[in-house]
C-alpha positions as CSV (number, residue, x, y, z in Angstrom):
1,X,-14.4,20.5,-14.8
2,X,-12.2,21.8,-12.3
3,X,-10.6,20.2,-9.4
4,X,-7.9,20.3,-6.4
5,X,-4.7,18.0,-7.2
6,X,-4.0,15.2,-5.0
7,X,-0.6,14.1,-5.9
8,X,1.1,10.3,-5.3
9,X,4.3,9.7,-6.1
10,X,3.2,5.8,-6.4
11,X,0.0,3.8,-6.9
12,X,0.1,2.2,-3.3
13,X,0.3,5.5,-1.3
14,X,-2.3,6.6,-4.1
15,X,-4.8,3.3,-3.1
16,X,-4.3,4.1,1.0
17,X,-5.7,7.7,0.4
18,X,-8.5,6.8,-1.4
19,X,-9.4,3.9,0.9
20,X,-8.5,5.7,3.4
21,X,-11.2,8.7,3.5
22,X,-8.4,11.6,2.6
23,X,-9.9,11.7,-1.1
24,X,-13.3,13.5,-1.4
25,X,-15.0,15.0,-4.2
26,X,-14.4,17.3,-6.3
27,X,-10.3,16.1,-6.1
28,X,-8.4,15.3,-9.1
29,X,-6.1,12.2,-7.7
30,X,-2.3,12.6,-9.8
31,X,-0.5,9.3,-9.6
32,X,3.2,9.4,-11.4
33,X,6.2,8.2,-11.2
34,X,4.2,4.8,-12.9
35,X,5.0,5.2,-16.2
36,X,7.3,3.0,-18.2
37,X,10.6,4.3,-17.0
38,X,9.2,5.2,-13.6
39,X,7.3,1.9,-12.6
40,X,9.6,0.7,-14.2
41,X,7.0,-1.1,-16.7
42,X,4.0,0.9,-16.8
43,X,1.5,-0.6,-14.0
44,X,-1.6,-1.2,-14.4
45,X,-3.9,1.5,-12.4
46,X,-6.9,-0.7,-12.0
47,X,-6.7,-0.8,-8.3
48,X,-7.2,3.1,-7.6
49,X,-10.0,3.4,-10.4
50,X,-11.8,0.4,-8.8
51,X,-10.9,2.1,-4.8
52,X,-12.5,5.5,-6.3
53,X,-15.6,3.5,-7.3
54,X,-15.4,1.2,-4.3
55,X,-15.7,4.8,-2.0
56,X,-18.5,5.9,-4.0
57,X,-16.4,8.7,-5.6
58,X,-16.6,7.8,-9.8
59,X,-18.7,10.4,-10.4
60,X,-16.9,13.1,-8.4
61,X,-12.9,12.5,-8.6
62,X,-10.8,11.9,-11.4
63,X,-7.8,10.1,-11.7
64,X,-4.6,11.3,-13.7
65,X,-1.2,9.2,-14.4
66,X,1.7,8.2,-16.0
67,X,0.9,4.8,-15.9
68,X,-1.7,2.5,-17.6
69,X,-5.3,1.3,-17.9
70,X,-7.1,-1.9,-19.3
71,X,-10.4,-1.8,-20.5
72,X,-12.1,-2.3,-17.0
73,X,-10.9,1.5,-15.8
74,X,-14.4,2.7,-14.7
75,X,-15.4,6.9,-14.3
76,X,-13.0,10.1,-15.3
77,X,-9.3,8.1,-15.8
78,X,-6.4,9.8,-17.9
79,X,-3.9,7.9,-18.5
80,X,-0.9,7.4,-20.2
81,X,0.3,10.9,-19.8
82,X,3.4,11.6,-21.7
83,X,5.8,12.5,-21.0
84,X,6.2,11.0,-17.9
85,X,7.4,12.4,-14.5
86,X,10.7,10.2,-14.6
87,X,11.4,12.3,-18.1
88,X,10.0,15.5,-16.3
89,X,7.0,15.9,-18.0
90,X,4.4,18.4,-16.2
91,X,2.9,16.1,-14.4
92,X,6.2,16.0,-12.6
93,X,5.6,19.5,-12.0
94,X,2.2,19.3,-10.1
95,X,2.0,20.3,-6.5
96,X,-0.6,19.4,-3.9
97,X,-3.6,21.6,-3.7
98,X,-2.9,23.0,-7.4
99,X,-5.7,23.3,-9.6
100,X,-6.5,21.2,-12.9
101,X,-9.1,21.7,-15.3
102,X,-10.1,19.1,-17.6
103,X,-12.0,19.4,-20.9
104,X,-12.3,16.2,-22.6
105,X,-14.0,17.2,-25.7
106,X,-10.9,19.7,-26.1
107,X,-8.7,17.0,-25.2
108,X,-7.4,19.2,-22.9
109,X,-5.7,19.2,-19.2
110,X,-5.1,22.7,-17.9
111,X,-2.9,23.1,-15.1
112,X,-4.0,26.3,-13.3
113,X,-0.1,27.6,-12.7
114,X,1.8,30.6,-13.6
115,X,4.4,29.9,-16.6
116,X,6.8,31.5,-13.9
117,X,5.7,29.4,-11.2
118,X,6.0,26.2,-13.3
119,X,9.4,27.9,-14.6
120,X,10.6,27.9,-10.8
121,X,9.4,24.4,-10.5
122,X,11.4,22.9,-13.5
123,X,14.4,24.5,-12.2
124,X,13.8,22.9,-8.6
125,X,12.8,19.6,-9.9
126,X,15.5,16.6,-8.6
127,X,16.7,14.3,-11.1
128,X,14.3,11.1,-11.1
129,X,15.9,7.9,-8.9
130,X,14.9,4.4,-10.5
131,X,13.0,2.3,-7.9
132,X,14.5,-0.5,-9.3
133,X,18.8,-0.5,-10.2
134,X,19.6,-3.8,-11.2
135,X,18.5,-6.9,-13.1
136,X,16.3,-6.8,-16.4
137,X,13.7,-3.8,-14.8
138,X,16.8,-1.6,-14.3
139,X,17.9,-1.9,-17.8
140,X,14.7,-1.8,-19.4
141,X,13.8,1.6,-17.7
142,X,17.3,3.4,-18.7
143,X,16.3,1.9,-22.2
144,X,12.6,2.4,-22.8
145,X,11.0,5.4,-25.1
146,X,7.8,7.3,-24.0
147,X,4.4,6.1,-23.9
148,X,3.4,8.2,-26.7
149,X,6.1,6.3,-28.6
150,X,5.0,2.7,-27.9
151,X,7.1,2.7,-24.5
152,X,9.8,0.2,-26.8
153,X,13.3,0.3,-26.6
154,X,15.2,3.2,-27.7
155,X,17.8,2.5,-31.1
């Protein structure tokens, strides 16, 4: 399946679309910026899986992200993307309105982009800024490993 990206830099803005009537089918709704050096912490994307199915989209709009799900995520949720858009991973590289296929017998996410185009992208891409620069979240984000890693601290 193919769809149009709709891209959130954080779950909240992410939640108002959706419940807001700007998400319709067909889009593929990109939350990052969540994982565990962005949240900082990896949060929990139950609330935009559950506004999706609240709007009657499950079966029409998927959700990808950085960040997390528990076992009550409900329709097409991918999560745990690695690595992350605070690492600049691709899904840092996303842009409204680009297209993404999915294929999940393949295991596959295909974002429909010139390597050039994605080239330019890399090079314009801004250095990530922590939400969060003090206390314990502050440290644990300059210190944490990818998701594919087990998001623990690095040695």
């Amino acid at each position: 399946n193919e769809g149009k990206a709709r891209v959130f830099e954080c779950e909240d803005d992410a939640i108002a679309a959706i419940l807001g009537g700007k998400i319709k089918g067909g889009d593929i709704v990109v939350i990052r910026y969540e994982g565990p050096k962005g949240g900082p912490g990896m949060r929990e994307m139950l609330s935009p899986t559950s506004a999706i199915v609240g709007m009657g989209l499950d079966k029409t709009v998927a959700l990808l992200t950085d960040g997390r799900f528990s076992g009550g995520t409900q329709g097409a949720a991918i999560g745990h993307i690695s690595p992350e858009a605070a690492e600049g991973g691709p899904i840092a590289l996303v842009k409204e309105g680009d297209i993404i296929a999915i294929d999940i017998p393949a295991k596959k996410l295909n974002l429909k982009v010139s390597n050039e185009e994605l080239a330019k992208r890399r090079k314009a891409l801004k250095p990530f800024k922590p939400r969060i620069t003090t206390g314990y979240l502050a440290r644990y984000a300059k210190m944490v490993t990818s998701a594919s890693t087990g998001a623990i601290f690095k040695d």
